[in-house]
C-alpha positions in Angstrom: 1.6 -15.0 23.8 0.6 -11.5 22.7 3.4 -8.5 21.7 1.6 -5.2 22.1 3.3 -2.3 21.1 1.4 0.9 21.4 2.5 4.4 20.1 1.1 7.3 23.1 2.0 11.2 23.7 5.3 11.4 25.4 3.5 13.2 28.3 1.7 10.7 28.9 3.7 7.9 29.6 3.9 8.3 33.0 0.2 6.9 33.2 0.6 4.3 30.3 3.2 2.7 32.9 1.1 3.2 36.0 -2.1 1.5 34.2 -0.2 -1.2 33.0 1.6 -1.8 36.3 -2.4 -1.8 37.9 -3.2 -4.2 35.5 -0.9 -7.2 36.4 1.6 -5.9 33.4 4.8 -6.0 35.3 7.6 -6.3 32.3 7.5 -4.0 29.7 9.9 -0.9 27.7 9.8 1.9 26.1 12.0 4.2 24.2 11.5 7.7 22.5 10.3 8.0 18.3 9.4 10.3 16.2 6.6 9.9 13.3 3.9 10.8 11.6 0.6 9.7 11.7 -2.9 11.1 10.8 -2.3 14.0 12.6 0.4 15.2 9.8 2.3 17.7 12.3 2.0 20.7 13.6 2.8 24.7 13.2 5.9 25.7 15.5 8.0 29.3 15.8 11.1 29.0 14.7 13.9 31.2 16.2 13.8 33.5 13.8 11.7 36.4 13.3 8.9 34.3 14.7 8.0 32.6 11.6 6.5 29.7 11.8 7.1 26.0 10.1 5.2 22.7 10.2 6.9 20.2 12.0 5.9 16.9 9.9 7.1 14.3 12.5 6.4 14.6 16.1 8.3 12.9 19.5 6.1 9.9 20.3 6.5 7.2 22.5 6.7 3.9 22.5 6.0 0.8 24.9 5.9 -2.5 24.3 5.0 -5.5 26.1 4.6 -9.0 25.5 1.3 -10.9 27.6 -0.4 -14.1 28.2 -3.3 -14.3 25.9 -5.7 -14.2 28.7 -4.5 -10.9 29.8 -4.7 -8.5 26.2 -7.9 -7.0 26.3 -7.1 -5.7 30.2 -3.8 -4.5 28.5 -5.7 -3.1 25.6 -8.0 -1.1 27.5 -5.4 0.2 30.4 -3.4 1.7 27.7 -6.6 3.6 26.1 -8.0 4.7 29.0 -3.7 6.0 29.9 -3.3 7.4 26.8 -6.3 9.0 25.8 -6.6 12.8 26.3 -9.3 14.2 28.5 -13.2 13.9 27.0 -13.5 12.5 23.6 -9.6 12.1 23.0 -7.6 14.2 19.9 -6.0 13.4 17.3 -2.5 12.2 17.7 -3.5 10.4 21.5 -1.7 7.0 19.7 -1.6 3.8 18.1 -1.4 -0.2 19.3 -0.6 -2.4 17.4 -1.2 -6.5 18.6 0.6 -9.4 17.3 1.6 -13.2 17.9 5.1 -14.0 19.8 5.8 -17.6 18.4 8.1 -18.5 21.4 10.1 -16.6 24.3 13.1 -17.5 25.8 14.9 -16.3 29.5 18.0 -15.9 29.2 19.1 -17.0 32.4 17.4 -20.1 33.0 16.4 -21.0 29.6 12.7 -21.6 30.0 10.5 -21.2 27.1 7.0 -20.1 26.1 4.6 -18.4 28.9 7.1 -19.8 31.7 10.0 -17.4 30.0 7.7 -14.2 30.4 
């Protein structure tokens, strides 16, 4: 079992969740963050006599799921494609970040492993 947890624009969640749902990802989350990243921030007006101030950190999101082996590169690329921005893709499009689950367990019936996802 795979966990992927990828870090996208919060507008564009809407798609991550739609590609993921297209490609036979049914169960996943994913909450609101704020970070930093290559992209360092960005110049915003504050209230106040329009000045402006760099915002270091910046609301991200993000999703996680947790796959059968077989399915991570279809997972991979749905969340690229989802994420990226239009053309070549910007800085600040996101992150994801692949690693092993050692065992699952549901909760209701108590199966383990692939079974429990």
């Amino acid at each position: 079992m795979i966990s992927i947890e990828a870090i996208v624009r919060p507008e564009r969640i809407n798609q991550v969740m739609a590609a993921l749902e297209q490609a036979g990802c049914k169960g996943f989350y994913y909450f609101n963050i704020t970070g930093q990243g290559r992209q360092g921030g960005v110049e915003v007006f504050s209230g106040r006599g329009g000045q402006t101030v760099t915002r270091s950190s910046l609301p991200k999101t993000m999703i996680r799921t947790v796959v059968r082996e077989n399915m991570k590169e279809k997972v991979i690329a749905a969340i690229v494609e989802a994420a990226r921005s239009p053309g070549e893709g910007a800085i600040g499009d996101g992150k994801i970040f692949i690693s092993r689950v050692e065992e699952a367990v549901r909760v209701r019936t108590g199966e383990r492993g692939e079974s429990a996802l």
